[in-house]
C-alpha positions as a Markdown table, in Angstrom:
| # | Residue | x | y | z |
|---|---|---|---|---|
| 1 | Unk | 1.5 | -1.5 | -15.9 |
| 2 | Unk | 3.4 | -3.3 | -18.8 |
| 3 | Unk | 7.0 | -1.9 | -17.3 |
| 4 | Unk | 5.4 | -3.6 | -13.6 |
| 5 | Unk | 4.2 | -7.1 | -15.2 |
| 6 | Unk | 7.5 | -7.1 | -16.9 |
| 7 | Unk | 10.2 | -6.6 | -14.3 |
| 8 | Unk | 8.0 | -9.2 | -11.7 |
| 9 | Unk | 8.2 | -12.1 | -14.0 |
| 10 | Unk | 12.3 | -11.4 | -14.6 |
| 11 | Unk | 12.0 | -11.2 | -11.0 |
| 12 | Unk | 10.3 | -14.4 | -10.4 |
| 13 | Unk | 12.3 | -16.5 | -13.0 |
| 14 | Unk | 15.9 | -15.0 | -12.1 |
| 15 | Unk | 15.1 | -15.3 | -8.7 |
| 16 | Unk | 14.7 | -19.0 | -9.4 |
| 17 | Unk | 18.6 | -18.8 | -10.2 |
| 18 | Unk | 20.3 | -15.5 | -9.2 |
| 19 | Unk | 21.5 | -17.8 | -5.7 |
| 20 | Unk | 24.3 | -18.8 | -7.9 |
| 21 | Unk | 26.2 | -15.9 | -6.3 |
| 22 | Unk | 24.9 | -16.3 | -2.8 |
| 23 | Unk | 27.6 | -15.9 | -0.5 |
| 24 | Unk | 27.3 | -18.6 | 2.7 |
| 25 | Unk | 25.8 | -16.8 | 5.4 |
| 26 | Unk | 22.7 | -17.5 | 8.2 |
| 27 | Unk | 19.7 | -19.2 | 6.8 |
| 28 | Unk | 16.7 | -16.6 | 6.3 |
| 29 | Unk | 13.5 | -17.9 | 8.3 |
| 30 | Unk | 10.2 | -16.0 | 6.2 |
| 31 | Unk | 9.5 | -14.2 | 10.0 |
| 32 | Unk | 13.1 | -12.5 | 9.6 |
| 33 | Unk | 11.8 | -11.1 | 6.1 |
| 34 | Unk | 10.7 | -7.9 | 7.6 |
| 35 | Unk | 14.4 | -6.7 | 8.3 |
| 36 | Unk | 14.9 | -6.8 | 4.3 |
| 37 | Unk | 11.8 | -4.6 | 3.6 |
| 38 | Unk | 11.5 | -0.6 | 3.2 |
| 39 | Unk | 10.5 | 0.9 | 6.0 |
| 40 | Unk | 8.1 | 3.6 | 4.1 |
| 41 | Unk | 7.1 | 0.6 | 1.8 |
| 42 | Unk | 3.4 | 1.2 | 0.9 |
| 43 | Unk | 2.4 | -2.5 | 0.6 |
| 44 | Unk | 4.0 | -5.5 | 2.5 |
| 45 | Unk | 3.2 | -8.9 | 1.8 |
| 46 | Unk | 3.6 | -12.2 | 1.4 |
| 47 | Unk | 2.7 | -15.5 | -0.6 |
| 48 | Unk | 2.7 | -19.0 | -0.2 |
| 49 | Unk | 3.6 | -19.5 | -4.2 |
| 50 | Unk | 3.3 | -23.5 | -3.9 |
| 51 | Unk | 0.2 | -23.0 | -2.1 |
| 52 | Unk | -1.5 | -20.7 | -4.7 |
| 53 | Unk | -0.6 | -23.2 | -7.7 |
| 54 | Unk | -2.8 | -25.4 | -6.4 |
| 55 | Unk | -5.8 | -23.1 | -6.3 |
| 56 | Unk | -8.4 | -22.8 | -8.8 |
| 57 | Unk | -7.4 | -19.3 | -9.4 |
| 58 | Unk | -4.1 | -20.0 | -10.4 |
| 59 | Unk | -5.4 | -23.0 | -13.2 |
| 60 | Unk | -8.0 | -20.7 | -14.9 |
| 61 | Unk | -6.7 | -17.4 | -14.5 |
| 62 | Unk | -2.9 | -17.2 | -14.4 |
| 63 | Unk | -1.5 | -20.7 | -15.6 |
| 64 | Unk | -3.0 | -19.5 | -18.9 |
| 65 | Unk | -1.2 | -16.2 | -19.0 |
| 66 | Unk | 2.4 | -17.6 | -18.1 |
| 67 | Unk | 1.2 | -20.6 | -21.4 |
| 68 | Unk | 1.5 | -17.9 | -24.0 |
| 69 | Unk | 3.1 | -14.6 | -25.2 |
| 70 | Unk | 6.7 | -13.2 | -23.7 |
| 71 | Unk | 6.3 | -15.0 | -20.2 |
| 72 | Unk | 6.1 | -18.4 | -21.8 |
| 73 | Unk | 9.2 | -17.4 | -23.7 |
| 74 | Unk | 11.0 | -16.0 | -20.9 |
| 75 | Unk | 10.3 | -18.8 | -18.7 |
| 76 | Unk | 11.1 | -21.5 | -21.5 |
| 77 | Unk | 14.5 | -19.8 | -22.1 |
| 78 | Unk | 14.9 | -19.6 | -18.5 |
| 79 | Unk | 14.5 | -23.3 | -18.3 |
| 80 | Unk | 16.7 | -24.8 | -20.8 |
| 81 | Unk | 19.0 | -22.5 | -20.0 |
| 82 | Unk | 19.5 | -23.6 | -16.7 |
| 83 | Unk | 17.5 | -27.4 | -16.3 |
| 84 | Unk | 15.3 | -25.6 | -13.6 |
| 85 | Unk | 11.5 | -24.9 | -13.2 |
| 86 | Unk | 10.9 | -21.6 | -11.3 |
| 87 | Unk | 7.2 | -22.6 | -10.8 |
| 88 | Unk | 8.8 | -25.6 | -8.6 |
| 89 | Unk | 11.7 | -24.3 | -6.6 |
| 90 | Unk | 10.4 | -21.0 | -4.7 |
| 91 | Unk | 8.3 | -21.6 | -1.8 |
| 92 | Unk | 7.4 | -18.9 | -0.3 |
| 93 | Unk | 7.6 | -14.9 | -1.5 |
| 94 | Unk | 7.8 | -11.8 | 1.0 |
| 95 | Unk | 7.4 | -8.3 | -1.1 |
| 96 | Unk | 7.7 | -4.9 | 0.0 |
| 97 | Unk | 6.3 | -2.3 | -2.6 |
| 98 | Unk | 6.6 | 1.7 | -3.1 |
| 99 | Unk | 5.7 | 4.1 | -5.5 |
| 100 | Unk | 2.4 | 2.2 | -6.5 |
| 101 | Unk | 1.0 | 4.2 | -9.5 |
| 102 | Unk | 4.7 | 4.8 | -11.1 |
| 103 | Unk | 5.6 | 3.2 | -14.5 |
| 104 | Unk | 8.4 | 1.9 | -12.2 |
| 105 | Unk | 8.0 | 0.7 | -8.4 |
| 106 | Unk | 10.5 | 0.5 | -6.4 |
| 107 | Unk | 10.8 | -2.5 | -4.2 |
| 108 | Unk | 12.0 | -5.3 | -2.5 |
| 109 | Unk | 11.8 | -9.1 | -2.9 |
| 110 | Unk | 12.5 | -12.2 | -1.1 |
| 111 | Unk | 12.4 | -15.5 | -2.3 |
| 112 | Unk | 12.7 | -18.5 | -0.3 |
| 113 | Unk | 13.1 | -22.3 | -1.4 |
| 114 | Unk | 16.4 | -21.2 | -4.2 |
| 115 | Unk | 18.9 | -24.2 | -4.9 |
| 116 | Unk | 22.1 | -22.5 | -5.2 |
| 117 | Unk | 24.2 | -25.6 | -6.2 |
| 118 | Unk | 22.1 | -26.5 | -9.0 |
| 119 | Unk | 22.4 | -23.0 | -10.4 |
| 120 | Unk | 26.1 | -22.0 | -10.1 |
| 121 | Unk | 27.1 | -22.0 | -13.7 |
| 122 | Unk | 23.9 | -20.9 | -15.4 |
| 123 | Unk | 23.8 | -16.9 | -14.7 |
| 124 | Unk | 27.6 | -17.4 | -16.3 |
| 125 | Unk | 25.4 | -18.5 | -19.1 |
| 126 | Unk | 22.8 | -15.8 | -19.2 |
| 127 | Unk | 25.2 | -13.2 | -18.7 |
| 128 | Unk | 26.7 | -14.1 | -22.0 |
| 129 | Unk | 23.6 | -14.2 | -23.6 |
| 130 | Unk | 22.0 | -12.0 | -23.0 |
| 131 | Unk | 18.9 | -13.3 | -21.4 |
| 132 | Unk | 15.6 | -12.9 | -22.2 |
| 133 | Unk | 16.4 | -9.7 | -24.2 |
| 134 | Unk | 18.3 | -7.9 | -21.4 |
| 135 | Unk | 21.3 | -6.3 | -20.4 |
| 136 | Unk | 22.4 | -8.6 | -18.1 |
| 137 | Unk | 26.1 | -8.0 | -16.2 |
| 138 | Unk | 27.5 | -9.6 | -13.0 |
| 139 | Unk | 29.1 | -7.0 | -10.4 |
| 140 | Unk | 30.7 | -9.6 | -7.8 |
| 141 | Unk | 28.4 | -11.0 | -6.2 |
| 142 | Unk | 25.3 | -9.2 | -7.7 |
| 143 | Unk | 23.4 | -9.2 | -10.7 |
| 144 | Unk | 22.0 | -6.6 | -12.3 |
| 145 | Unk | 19.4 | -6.9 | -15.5 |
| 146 | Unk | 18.5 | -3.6 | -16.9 |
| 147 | Unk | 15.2 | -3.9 | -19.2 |
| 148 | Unk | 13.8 | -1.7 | -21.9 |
| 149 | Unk | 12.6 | 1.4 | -20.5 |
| 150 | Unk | 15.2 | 2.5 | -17.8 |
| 151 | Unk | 13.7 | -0.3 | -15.4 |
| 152 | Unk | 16.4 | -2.1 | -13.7 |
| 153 | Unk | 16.5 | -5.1 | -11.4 |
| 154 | Unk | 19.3 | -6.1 | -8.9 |
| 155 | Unk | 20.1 | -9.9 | -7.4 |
| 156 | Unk | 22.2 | -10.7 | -4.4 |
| 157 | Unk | 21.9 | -13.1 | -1.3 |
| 158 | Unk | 21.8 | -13.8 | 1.8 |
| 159 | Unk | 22.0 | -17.6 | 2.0 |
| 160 | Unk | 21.6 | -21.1 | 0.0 |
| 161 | Unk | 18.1 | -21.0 | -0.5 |
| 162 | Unk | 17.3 | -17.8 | -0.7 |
| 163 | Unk | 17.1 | -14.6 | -3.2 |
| 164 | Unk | 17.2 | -11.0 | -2.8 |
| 165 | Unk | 16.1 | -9.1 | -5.4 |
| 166 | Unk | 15.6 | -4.9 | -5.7 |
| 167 | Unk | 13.4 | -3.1 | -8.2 |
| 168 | Unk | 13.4 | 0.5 | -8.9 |
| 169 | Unk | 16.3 | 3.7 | -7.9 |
| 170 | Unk | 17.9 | 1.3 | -5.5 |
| 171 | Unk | 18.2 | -1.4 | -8.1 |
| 172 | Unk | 22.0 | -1.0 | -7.9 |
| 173 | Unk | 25.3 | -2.4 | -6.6 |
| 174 | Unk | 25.7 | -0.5 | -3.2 |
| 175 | Unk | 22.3 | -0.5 | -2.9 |
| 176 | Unk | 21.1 | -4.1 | -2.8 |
| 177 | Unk | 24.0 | -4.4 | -0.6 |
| 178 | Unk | 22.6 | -2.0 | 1.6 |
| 179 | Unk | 19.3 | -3.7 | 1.9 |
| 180 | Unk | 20.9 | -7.1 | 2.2 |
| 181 | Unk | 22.2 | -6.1 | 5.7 |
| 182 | Unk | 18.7 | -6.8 | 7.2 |
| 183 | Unk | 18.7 | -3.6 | 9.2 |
| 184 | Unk | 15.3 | -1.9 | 7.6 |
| 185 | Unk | 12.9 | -0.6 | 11.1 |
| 186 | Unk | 9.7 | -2.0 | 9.6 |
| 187 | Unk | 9.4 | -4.0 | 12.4 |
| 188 | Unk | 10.1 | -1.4 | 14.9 |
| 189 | Unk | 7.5 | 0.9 | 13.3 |
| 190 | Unk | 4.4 | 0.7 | 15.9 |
| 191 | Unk | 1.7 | 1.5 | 13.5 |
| 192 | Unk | 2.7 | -2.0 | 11.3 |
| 193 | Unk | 3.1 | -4.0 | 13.8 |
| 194 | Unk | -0.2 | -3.3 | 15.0 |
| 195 | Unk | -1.6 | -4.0 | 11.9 |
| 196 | Unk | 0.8 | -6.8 | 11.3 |
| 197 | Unk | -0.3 | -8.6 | 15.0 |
| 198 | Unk | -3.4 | -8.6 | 13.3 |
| 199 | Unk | -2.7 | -10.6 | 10.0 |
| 200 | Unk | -2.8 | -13.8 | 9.7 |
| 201 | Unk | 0.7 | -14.0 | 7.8 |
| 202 | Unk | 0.0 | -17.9 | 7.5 |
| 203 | Unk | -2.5 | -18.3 | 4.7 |
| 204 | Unk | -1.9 | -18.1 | 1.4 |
| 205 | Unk | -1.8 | -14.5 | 1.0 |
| 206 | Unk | -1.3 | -11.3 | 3.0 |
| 207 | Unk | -0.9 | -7.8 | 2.5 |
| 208 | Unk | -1.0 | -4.2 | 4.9 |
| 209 | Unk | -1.1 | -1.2 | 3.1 |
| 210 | Unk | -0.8 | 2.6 | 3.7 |
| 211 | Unk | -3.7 | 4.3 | 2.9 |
| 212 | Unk | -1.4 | 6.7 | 1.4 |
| 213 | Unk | -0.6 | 5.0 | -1.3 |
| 214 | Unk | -1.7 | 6.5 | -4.9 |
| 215 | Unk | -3.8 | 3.1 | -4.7 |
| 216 | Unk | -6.5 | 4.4 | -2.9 |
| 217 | Unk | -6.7 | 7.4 | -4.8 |
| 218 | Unk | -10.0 | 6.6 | -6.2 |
| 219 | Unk | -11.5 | 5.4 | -2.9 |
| 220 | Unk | -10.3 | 9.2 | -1.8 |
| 221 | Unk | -11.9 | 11.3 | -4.5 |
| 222 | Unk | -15.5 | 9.2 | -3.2 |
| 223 | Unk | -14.7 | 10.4 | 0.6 |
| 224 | Unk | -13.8 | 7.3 | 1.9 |
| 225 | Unk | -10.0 | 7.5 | 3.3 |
| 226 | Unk | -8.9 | 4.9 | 5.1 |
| 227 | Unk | -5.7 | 4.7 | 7.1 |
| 228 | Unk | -4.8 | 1.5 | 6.2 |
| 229 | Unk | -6.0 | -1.3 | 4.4 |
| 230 | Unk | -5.0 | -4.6 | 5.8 |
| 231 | Unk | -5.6 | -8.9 | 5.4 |
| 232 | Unk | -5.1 | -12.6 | 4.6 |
| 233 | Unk | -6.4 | -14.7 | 1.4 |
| 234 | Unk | -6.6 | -19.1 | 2.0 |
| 235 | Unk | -6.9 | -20.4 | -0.9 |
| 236 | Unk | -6.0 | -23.9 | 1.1 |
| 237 | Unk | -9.6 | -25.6 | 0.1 |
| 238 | Unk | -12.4 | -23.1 | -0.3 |
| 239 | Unk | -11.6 | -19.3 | -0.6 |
| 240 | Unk | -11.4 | -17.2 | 2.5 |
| 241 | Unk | -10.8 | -13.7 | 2.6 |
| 242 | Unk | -10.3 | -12.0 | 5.9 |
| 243 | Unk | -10.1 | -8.1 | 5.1 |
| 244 | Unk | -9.9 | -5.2 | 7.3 |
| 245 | Unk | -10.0 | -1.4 | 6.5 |
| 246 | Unk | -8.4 | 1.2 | 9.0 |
| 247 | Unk | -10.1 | 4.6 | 9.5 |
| 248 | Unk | -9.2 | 7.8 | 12.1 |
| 249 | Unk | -11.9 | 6.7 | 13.9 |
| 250 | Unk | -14.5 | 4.2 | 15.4 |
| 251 | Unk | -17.4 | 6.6 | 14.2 |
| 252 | Unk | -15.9 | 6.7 | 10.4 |
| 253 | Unk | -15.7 | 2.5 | 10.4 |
| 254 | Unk | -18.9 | 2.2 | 12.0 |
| 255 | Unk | -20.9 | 4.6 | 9.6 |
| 256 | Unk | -19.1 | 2.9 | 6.4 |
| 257 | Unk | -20.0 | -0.6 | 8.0 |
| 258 | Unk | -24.0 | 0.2 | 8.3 |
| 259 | Unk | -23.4 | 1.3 | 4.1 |
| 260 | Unk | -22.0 | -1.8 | 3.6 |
| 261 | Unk | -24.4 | -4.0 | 4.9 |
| 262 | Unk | -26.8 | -2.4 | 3.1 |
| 263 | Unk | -24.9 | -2.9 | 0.1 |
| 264 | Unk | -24.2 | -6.3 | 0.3 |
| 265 | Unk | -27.3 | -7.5 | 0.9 |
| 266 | Unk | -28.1 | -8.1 | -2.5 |
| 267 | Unk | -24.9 | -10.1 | -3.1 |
| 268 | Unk | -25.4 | -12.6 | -0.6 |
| 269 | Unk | -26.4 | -15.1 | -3.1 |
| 270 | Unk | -22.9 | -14.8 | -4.9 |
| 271 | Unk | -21.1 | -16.0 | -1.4 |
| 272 | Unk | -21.1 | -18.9 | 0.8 |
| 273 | Unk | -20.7 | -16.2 | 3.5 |
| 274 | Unk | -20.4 | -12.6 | 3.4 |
| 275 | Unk | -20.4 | -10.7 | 6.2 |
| 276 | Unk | -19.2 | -6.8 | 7.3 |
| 277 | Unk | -18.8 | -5.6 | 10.8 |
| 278 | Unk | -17.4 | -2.4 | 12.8 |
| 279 | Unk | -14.5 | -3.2 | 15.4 |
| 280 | Unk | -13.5 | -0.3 | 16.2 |
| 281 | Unk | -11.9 | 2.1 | 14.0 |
| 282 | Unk | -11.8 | -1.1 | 11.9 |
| 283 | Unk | -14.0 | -2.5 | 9.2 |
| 284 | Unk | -14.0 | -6.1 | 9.0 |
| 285 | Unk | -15.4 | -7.9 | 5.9 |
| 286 | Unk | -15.1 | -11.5 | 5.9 |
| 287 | Unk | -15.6 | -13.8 | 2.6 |
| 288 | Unk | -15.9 | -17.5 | 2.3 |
| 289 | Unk | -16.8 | -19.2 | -1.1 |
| 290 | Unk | -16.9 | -22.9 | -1.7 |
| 291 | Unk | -14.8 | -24.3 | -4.6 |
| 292 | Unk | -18.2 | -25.1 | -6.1 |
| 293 | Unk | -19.1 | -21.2 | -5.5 |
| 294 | Unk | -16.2 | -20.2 | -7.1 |
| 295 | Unk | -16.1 | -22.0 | -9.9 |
| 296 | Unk | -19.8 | -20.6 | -11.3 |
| 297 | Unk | -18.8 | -16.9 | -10.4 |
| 298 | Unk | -15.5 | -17.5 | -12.2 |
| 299 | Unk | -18.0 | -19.4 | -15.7 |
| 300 | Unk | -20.4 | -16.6 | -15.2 |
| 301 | Unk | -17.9 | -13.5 | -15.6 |
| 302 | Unk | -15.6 | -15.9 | -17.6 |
| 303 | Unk | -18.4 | -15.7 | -20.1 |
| 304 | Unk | -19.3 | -11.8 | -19.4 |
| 305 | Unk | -16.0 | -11.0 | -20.8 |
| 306 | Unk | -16.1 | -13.4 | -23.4 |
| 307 | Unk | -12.6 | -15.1 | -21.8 |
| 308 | Unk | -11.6 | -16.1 | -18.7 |
């Protein structure tokens, strides 16, 4: 979990920059995202990252992580290195994941909202420098950081503003320049765009996963094997969670549903709404809390674990 947390926040704050060897090319609209992501990739995503900054979640739980420790020095480097705020300059973040459960994913990232011009001399920089404790080298018109423990990550682009960046065996060369030709069939795979039609892709964030992942290993071992696992999170004003669990059939949704209900009924006090339903082969479970809500659930296990 270290290796993960590690290579994501090189991949968030050189993704900030790496557009200093973007190549001019056709602007990348976040719907065209899906032709840059694995096919077989067990989680797709995405994430408003301005939106989420302006949650409550973000202040209390994550702007105190990125404060202290290596992430504060790897994104102070980061920024007087090259007079630019990650946190400020991507927009929006589209992810596709495999190998959930490895010391090493491998995986896809875009990242929209990247000012190239701004940029172009400071990778020259960090390559010399050896950033943030890297091995950082520049192959053209890719960039490739390899990190302590045989984890490598690869940058290249596909237009002005935005980044692609490859984690894991295909972290390489040819191989982000394979990816970068946008002809992955996620989107020609039926079962995800089912699920995908589904999603609302506009809030703050969404993911579909493959119940095969190593993720759900747990959930397996209890008897409960879903074929999918699939949502939204708004974070806009109050929080909304829109989830929905896959099954083989309507039967298997419907008699985890009536368990569910019964289980939830005594956390209704914790929501503003809470509510689980069958549709289908579906389980639907729909969450709303109130900032107020969310505030004393955050105080009262805050205080459980004796931090936030």
């Amino acid at each position: 979990m270290v290796r993960i947390h590690r290579t994501l926040v090189i991949a968030m704050v050189l993704g900030a920059g790496a557009t200093a060897f973007a190549q001019p090319a056709k602007k990348v609209a976040p719907n065209d995202d899906l032709s840059l992501l694995p096919v077989d990739a067990e989680v797709v995503g995405g994430l408003d990252f301005q939106q989420l900054q302006t949650s409550v979640l973000w202040k209390t739980f994550v702007a105190p992580m990125l404060s202290k420790g290596d992430v504060q020095k790897q994104m102070t480097e980061f920024k007087t290195t090259c007079g630019v705020d990650p946190m400020k300059v991507v927009t929006k973040i589209a992810f596709g994941l495999k190998g959930i459960g490895n010391a090493n994913p491998d995986g896809v990232i875009v990242a929209h909202g990247v000012p190239k011009a701004r940029l172009v001399a400071c990778f020259d920089k960090m390559t010399k420098n050896k950033s943030m404790g890297n091995d950082i080298t520049r192959d053209g018109d890719v960039l490739i950081v390899k990190q302590p423990g045989n984890s490598t990550v690869a940058f290249a682009f596909v237009d002005d503003s935005t980044a692609l960046i490859v984690v894991g065996t295909q972290a390489t060369t040819a191989g982000i320049k394979a990816v970068a030709k946008g002809t992955s069939a996620l989107k020609t795979s039926a079962a995800f765009v089912d699920l995908h039609k589904k999603t609302n892709t506009n809030d703050t964030l969404w993911m579909i996963m493959n119940g095969n992942s190593k993720a759900f290993d747990q959930l397996g071992a209890m008897g409960i094997k879903p074929k999918a696992v699939y949502g939204s999170l708004n974070i806009t004003k109050d929080l909304s969670l829109d989830l929905r669990v896959r099954f083989n059939s309507a039967d298997e949704a419907k008699n985890l549903t009536t368990m569910m209900q019964t289980q939830m009924k005594a956390a209704t006090a914790m929501f503003d709404k809470i509510a689980v339903s069958a549709d289908g082969a579906d389980m639907k479970v729909a969450i709303m809390l109130t900032d107020a809500k969310l505030k004393g659930l955050m105080k009262q296990f805050g205080g459980a674990l004796g931090k936030p």
